[in-house]
C-alpha positions in Angstrom: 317.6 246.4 116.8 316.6 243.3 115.0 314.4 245.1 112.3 317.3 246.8 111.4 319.7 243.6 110.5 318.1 241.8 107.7 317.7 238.4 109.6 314.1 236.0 110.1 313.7 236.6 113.9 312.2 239.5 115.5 311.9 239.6 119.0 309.0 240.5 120.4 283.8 234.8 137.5 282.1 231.9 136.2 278.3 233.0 136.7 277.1 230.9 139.6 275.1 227.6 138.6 273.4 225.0 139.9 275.2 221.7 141.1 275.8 220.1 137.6 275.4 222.7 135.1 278.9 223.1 134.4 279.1 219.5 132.2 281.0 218.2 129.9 280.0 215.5 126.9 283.1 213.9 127.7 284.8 212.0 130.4 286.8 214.3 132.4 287.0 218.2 134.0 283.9 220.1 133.3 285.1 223.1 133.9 288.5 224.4 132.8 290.6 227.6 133.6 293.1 228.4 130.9 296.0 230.1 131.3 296.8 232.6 128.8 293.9 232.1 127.3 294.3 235.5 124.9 297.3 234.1 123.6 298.1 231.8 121.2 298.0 228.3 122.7 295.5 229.4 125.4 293.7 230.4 122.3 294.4 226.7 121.0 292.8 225.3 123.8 289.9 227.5 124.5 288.3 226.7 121.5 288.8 223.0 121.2 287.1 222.4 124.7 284.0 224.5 123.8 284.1 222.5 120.7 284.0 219.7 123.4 281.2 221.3 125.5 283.1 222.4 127.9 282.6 225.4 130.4 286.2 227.5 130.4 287.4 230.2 133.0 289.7 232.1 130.6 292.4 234.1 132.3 293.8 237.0 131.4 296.2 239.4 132.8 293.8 242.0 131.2 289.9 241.7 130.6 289.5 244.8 129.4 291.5 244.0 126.1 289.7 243.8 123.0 290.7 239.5 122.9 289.7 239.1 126.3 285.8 241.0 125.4 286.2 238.5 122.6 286.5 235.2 124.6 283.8 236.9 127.1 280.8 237.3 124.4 281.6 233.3 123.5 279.4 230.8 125.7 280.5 228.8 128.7 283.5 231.4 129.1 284.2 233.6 131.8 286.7 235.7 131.4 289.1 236.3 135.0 291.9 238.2 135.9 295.4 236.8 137.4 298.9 237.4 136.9 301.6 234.6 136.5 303.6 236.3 139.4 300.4 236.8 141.6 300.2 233.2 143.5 296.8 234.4 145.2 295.4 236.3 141.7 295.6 232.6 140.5 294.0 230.6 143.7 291.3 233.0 142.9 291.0 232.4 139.2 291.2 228.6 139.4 288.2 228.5 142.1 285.6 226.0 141.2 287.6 224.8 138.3 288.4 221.0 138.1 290.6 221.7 135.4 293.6 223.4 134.2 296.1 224.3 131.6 299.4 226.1 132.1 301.2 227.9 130.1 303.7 230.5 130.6 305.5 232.9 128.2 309.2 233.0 128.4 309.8 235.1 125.5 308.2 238.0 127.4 311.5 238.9 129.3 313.3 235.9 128.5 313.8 235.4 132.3 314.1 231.7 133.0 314.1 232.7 136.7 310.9 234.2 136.3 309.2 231.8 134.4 310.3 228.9 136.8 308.5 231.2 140.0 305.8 231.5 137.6 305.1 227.9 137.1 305.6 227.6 140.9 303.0 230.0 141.9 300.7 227.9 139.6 301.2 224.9 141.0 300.9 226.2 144.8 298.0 227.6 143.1 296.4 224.9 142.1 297.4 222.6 145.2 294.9 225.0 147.2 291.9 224.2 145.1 289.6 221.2 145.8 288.6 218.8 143.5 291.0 219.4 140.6 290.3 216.5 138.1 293.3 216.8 135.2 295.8 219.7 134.8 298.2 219.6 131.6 301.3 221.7 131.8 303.0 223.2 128.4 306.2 222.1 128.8 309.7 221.1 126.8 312.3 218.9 127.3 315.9 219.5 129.8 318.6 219.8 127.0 321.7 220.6 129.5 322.3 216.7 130.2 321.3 214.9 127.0 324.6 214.1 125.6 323.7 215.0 121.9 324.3 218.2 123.9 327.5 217.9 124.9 329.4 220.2 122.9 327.1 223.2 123.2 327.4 226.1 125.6 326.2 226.4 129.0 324.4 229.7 128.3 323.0 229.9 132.3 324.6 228.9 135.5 321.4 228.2 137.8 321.0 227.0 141.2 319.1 224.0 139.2 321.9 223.2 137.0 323.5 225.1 134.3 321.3 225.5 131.4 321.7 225.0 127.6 318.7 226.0 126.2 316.9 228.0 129.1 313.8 228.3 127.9 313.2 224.3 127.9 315.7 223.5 130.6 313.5 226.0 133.0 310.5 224.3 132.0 311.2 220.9 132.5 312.6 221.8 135.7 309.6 223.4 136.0 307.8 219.4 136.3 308.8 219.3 140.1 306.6 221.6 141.3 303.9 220.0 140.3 304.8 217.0 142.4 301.1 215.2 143.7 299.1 217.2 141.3 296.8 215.0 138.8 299.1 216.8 135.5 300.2 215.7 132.2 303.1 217.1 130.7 302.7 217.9 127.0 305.9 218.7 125.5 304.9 221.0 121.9 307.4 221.8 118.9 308.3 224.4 117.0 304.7 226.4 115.2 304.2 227.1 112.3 302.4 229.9 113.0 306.0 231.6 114.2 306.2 232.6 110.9 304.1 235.5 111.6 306.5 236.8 114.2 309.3 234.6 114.9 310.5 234.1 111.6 310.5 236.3 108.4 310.7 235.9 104.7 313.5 237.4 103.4 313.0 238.8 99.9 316.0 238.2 97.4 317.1 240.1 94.8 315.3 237.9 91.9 312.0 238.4 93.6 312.2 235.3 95.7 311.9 235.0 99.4 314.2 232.9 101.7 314.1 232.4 105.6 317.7 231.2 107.5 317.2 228.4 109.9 320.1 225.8 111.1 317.6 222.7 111.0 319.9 220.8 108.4 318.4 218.8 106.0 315.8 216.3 108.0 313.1 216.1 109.6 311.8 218.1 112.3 308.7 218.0 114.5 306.1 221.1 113.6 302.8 222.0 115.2 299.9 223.7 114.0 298.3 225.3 116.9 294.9 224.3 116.3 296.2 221.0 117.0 297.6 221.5 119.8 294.4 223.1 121.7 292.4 219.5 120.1 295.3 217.5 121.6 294.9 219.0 124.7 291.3 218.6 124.7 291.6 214.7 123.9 294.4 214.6 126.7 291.7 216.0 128.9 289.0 213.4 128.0 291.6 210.5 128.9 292.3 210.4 132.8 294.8 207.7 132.1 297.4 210.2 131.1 297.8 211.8 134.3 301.9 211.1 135.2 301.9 210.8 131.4 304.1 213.0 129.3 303.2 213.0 125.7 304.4 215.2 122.5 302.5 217.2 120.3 302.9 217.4 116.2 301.0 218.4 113.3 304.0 217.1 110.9 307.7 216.0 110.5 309.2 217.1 107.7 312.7 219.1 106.5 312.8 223.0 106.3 313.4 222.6 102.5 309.7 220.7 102.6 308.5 223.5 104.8 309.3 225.8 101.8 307.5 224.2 99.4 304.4 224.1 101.3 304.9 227.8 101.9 305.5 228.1 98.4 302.2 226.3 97.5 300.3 228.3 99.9 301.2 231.8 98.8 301.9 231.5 94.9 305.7 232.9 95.3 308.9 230.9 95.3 310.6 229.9 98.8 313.4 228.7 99.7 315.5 227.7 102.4 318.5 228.3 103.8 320.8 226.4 105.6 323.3 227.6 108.4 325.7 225.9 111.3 324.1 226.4 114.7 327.3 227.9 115.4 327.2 230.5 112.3 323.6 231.4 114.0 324.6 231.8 117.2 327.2 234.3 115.7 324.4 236.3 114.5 324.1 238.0 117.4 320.5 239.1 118.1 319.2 238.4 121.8 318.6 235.1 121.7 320.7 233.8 118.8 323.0 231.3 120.8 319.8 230.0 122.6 317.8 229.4 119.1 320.8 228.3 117.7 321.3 225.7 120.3 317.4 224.9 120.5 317.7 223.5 117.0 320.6 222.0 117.6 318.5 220.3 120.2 316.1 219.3 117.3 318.7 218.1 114.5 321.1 216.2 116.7 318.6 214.6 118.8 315.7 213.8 115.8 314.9 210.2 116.3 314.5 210.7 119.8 312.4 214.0 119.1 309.9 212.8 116.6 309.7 209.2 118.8 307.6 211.5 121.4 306.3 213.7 118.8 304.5 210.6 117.2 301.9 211.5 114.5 299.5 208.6 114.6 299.2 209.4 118.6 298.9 213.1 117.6 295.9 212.3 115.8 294.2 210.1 118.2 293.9 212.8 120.5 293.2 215.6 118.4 291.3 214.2 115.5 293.0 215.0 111.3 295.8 216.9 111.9 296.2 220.3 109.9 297.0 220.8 106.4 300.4 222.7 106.5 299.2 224.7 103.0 295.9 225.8 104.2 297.0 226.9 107.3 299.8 229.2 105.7 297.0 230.0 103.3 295.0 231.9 106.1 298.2 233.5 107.8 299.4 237.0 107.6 303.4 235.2 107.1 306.1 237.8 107.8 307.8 239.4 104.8 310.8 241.9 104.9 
């Protein structure tokens, strides 16, 4: 359905050791299980805590996929299987780990329902294992009560609340399970990398390329997702976060900037295109009211959004942020 209407979006056992071999360099868990640890944030993360010396239980829905053989060939990783919606698959996986990070994937389904029992069975999860150190939790922030969100649509009616943007509201909802569990709660921003998938550049007819976004004219918050598996890492090394909640970044800037970088990266001219949140909703591909009201969310509520998403705190717990133009140098962007 959505390739055919010309629009950016497209939807789509650790070995047994000796007490004290699994060991990190740094203060913190020496052992970490990583939730979806094939996919792009697990991804993230994996490889800035073996960067870190750390020993990772990656898990997988799947170990016989080609990423998962991946991951298992790399050292301290062990690759095990769980499912999201299999609370005992997980007690199993996070054995002997004093570490975790969750993540779950709303977009597959786009079930708020199910991604709120999802982050439930984690958390029962990893209330039955002993000696868990530091978990951080992927999360966003509850839109349907900020009042910059007054005038948009309640696009769910939940036991919870209704919700506004469902795919943050069910996360952040999501925080009370985790009630007496050692967790951070790292709220991330939109990725860059989503122009491989998410968002599309649109060719024009004088050889130019354009994407549509309703992100107005300032700022926003944007993550590269190395960044966000170092930030993790450094929020691992600092026991002092736990109860924290912290936001990840790689850079602020406008759409418009965005383009330019693109441009730079790829020697072709992009541009950007502005639209009302409601003129995107209208758009009507699955999803289109709850992007459009997502960066709404982003626009209306910037001073607040980049506050949390502070750069200089960013890069104390990941190291030098990424360079925008390199990084969109070494993607495969999305043309149509």
């Amino acid at each position: 359905l959505l390739s055919e209407i010309k629009f950016p979006f497209c939807f789509r056992t650790l070995p047994r050791r000796a007490m004290g071999a699994c060991f990190s360099v740094s203060v913190g868990p020496s052992c970490v299980a990583v939730l979806g640890a094939t996919g792009q944030q697990g991804g993230a993360v994996v490889r800035a805590l073996i960067a870190k010396g750390v020993s990772i239980v990656a898990i997988t829905r799947n170990p016989s996929s080609d990423k998962a053989k991946v991951l298992a060939g790399l050292p301290k990783v062990e690759v095990r299987k769980a499912d999201l919606d299999d609370q005992r698959s997980l007690e199993a996986a996070f054995s002997g780990c004093d570490g975790a990070f969750v993540v779950a994937n709303f977009w597959e389904g786009m079930d708020p329902n199910k991604e709120m029992k999802q982050y439930e069975n984690c958390a029962n999860a990893l209330k039955s294992v002993s000696g868990m150190k530091h978990i951080v939790m992927s999360t966003l922030e509850e839109t349907a009560t900020h009042p910059k969100m007054a005038d948009a649509k309640v696009l769910l009616n939940h036991p919870t609340g209704g919700m506004k943007v469902p795919h943050f509201d069910a996360k952040n909802r999501s925080h009370a399970f985790f009630k007496g569990l050692p967790v951070t709660f790292l709220y991330t921003s939109c990725f860059v990398e989503n122009f491989t998938s998410f968002f599309s550049l649109n060719q024009q007819a004088d050889g130019s390329y354009q994407f549509t976004l309703p992100l107005g004219d300032g700022p926003i918050a944007w993550t590269i997702l190395e960044d966000v598996g170092k930030m993790t890492a450094g929020i691992f090394e600092r026991p002092g976060m736990i109860g924290e909640t912290v936001g990840s970044a790689s850079l602020h800037c406008s759409a418009a900037q965005l383009a330019a970088h693109i441009s730079k990266a790829t020697n072709k001219t992009v541009t950007y295109q502005c639209v009302p949140w409601k003129t995107f909703a209208a758009f009507g591909f699955p999803g289109a009211d709850e992007l459009a009201q997502m960066f709404k969310f982003f626009t209306d509520n910037q001073a607040e959004f980049l506050a949390i998403r502070d750069l200089k705190r960013c890069q104390e717990l990941g190291g030098p942020l990424g360079d925008p133009v390199t990084t969109f140098k070494a993607l495969s962007l999305k043309y149509a």
